[in-house]
N, CA, C and O atoms as a GROMACS GRO file, in nm:
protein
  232
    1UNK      N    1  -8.746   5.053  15.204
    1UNK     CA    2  -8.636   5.045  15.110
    1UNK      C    3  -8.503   5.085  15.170
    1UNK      O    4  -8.400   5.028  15.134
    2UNK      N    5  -8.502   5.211  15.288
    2UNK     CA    6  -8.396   5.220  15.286
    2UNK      C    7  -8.273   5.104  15.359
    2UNK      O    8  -8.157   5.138  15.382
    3UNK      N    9  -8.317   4.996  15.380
    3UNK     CA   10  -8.202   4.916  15.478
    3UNK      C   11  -8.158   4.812  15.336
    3UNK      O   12  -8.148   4.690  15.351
    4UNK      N   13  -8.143   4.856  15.248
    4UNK     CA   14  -8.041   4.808  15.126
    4UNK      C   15  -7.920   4.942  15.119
    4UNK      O   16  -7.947   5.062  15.110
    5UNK      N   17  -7.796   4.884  15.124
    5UNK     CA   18  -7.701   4.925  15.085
    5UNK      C   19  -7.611   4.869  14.985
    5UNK      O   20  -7.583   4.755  14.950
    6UNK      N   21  -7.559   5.037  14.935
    6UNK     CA   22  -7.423   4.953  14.831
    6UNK      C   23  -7.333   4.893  14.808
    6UNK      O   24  -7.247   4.928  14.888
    7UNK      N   25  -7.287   4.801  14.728
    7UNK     CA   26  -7.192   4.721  14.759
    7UNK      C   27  -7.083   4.804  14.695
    7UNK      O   28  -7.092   4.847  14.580
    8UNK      N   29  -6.944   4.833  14.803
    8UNK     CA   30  -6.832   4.848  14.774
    8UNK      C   31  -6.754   4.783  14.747
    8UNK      O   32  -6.794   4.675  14.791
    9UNK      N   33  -6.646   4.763  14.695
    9UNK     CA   34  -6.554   4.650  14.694
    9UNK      C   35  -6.415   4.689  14.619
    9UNK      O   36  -6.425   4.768  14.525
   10UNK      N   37  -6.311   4.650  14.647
   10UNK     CA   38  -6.225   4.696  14.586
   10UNK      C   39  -6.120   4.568  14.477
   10UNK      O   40  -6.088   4.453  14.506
   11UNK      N   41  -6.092   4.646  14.355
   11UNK     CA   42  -6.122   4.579  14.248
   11UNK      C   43  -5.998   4.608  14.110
   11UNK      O   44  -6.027   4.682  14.016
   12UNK      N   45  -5.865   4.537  14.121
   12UNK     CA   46  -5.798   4.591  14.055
   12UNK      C   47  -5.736   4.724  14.052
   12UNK      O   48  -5.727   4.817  13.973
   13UNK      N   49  -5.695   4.694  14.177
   13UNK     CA   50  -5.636   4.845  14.263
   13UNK      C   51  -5.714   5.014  14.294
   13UNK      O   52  -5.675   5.116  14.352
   14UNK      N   53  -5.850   4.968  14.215
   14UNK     CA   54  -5.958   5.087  14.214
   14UNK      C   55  -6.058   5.039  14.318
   14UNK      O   56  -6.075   4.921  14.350
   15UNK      N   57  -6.127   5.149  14.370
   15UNK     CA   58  -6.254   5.124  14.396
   15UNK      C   59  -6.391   5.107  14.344
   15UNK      O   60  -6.444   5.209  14.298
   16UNK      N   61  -6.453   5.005  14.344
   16UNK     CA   62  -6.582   4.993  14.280
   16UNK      C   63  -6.675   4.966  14.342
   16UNK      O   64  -6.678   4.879  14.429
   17UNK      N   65  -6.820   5.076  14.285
   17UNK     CA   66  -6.902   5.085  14.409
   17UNK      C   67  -7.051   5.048  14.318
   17UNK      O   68  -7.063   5.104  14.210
   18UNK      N   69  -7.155   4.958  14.363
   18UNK     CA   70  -7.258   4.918  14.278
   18UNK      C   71  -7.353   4.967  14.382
   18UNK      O   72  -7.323   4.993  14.498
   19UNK      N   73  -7.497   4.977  14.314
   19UNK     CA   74  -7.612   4.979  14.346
   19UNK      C   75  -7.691   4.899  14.281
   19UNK      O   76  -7.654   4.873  14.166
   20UNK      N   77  -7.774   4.859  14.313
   20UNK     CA   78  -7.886   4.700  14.323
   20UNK      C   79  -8.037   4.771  14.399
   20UNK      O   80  -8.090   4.748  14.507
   21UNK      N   81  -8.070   4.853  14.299
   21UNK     CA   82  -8.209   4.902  14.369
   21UNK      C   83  -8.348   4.847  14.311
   21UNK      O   84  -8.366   4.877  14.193
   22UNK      N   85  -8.438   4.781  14.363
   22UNK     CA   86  -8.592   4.736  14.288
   22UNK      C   87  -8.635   4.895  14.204
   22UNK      O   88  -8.637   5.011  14.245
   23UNK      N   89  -8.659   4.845  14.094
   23UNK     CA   90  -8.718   4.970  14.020
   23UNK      C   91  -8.605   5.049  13.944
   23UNK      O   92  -8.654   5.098  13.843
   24UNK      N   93  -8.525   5.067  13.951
   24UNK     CA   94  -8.397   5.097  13.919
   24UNK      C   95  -8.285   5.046  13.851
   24UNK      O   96  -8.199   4.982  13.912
   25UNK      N   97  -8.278   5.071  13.712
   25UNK     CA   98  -8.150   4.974  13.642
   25UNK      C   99  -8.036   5.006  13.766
   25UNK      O  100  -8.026   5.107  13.836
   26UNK      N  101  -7.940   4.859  13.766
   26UNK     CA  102  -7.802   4.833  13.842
   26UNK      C  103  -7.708   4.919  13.764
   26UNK      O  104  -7.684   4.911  13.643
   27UNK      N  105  -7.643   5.026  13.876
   27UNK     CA  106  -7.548   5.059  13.854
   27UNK      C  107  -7.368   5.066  13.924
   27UNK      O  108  -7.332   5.054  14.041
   28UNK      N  109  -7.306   5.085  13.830
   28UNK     CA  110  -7.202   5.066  13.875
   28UNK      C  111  -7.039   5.158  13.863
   28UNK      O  112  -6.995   5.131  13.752
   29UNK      N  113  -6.964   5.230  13.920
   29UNK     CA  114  -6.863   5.279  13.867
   29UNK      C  115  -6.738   5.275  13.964
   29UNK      O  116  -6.756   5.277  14.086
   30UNK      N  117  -6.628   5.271  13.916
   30UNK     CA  118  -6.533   5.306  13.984
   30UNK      C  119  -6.446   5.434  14.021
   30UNK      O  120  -6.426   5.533  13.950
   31UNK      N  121  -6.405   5.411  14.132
   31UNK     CA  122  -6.363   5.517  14.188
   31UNK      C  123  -6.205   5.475  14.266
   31UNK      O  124  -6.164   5.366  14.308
   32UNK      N  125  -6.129   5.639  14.264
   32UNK     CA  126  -5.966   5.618  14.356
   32UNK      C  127  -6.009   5.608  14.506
   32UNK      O  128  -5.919   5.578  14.584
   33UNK      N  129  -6.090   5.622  14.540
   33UNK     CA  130  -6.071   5.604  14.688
   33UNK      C  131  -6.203   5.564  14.747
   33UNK      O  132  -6.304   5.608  14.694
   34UNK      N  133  -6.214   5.476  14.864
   34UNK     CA  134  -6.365   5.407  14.896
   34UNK      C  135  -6.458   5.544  14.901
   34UNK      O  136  -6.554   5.563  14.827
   35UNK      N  137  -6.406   5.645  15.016
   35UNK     CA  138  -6.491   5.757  15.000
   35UNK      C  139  -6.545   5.812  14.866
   35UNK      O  140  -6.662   5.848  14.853
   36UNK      N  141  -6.494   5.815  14.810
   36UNK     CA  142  -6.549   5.837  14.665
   36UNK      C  143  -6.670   5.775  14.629
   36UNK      O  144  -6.776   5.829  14.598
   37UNK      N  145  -6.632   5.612  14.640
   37UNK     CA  146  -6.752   5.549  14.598
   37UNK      C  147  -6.856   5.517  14.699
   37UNK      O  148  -6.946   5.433  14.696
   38UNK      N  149  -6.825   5.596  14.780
   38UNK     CA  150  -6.952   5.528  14.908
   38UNK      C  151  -7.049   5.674  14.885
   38UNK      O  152  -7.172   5.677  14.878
   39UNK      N  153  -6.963   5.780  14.877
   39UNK     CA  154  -7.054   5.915  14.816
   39UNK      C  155  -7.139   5.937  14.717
   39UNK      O  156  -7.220   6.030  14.711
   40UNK      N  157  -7.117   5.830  14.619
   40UNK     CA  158  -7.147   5.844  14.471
   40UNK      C  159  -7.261   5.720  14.523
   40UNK      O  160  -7.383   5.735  14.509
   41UNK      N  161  -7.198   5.594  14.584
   41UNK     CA  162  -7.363   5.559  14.600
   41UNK      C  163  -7.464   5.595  14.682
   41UNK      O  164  -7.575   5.544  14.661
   42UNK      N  165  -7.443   5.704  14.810
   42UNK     CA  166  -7.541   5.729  14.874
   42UNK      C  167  -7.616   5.825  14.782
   42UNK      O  168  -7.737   5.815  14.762
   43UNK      N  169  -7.517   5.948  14.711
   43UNK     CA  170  -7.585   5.993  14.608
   43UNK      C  171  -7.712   5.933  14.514
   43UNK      O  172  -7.810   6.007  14.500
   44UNK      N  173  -7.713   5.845  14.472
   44UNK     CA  174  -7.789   5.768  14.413
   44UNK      C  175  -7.896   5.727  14.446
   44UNK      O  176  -8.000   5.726  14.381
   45UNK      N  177  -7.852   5.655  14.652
   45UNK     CA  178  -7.969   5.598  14.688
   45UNK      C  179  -8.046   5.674  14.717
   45UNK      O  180  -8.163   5.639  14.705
   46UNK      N  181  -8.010   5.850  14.779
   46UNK     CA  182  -8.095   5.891  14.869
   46UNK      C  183  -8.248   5.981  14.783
   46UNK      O  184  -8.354   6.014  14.837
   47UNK      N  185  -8.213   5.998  14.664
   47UNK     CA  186  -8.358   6.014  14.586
   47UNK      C  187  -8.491   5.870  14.582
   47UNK      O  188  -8.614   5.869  14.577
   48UNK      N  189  -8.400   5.780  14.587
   48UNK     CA  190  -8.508   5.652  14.610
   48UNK      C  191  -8.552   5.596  14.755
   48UNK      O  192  -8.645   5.521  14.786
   49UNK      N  193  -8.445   5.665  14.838
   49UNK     CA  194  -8.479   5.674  15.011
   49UNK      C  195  -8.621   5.783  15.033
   49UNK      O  196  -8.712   5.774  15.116
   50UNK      N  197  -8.598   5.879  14.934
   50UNK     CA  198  -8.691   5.979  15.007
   50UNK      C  199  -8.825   5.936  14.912
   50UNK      O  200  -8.933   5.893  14.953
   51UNK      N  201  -8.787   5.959  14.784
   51UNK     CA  202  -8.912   5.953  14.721
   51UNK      C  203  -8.950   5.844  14.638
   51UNK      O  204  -9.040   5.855  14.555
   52UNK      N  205  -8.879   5.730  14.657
   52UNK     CA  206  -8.938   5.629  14.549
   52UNK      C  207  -8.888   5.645  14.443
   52UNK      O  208  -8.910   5.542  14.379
   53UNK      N  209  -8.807   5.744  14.360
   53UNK     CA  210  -8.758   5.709  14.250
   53UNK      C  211  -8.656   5.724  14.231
   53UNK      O  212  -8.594   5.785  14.317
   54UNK      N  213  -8.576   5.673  14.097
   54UNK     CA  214  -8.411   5.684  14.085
   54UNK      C  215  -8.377   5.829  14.002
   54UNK      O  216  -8.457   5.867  13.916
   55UNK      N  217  -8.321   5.865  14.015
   55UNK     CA  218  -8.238   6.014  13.961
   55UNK      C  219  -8.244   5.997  13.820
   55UNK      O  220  -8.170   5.905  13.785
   56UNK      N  221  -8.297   6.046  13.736
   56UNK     CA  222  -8.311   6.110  13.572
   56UNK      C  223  -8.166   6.093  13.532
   56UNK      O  224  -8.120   5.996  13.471
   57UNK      N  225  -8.098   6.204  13.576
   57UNK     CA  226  -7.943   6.205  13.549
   57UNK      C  227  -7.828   6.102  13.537
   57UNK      O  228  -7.842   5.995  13.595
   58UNK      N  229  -7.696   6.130  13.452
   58UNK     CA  230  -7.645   6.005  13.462
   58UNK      C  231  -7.560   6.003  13.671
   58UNK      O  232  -7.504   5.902  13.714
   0.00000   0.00000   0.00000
């Protein structure tokens, strides 16, 4: 699983950062700066990197 990454992209002068994980509703939010959103999606991925599942929390 882990060689999927998030898609960043920038989007109406914000940053917006998605995740697209099997098993996992798609999520998505924006952020002021890419770092922001590249943090917020590794955040995300790395509970489904280690253990197979997506984070409880929003």
């Amino acid at each position: 699983m882990g060689d999927h990454m998030a898609t960043i992209r920038k989007l109406r002068g914000r940053w917006q950062a998605q995740v697209r994980r099997r098993g996992m509703k798609p999520r998505c939010k924006s952020f002021g700066t890419k770092l922001e959103g590249e943090k917020w999606a590794r955040d995300l991925e790395a509970p489904v990197d280690r253990f197979g599942a997506a984070p409880v929390s929003t």
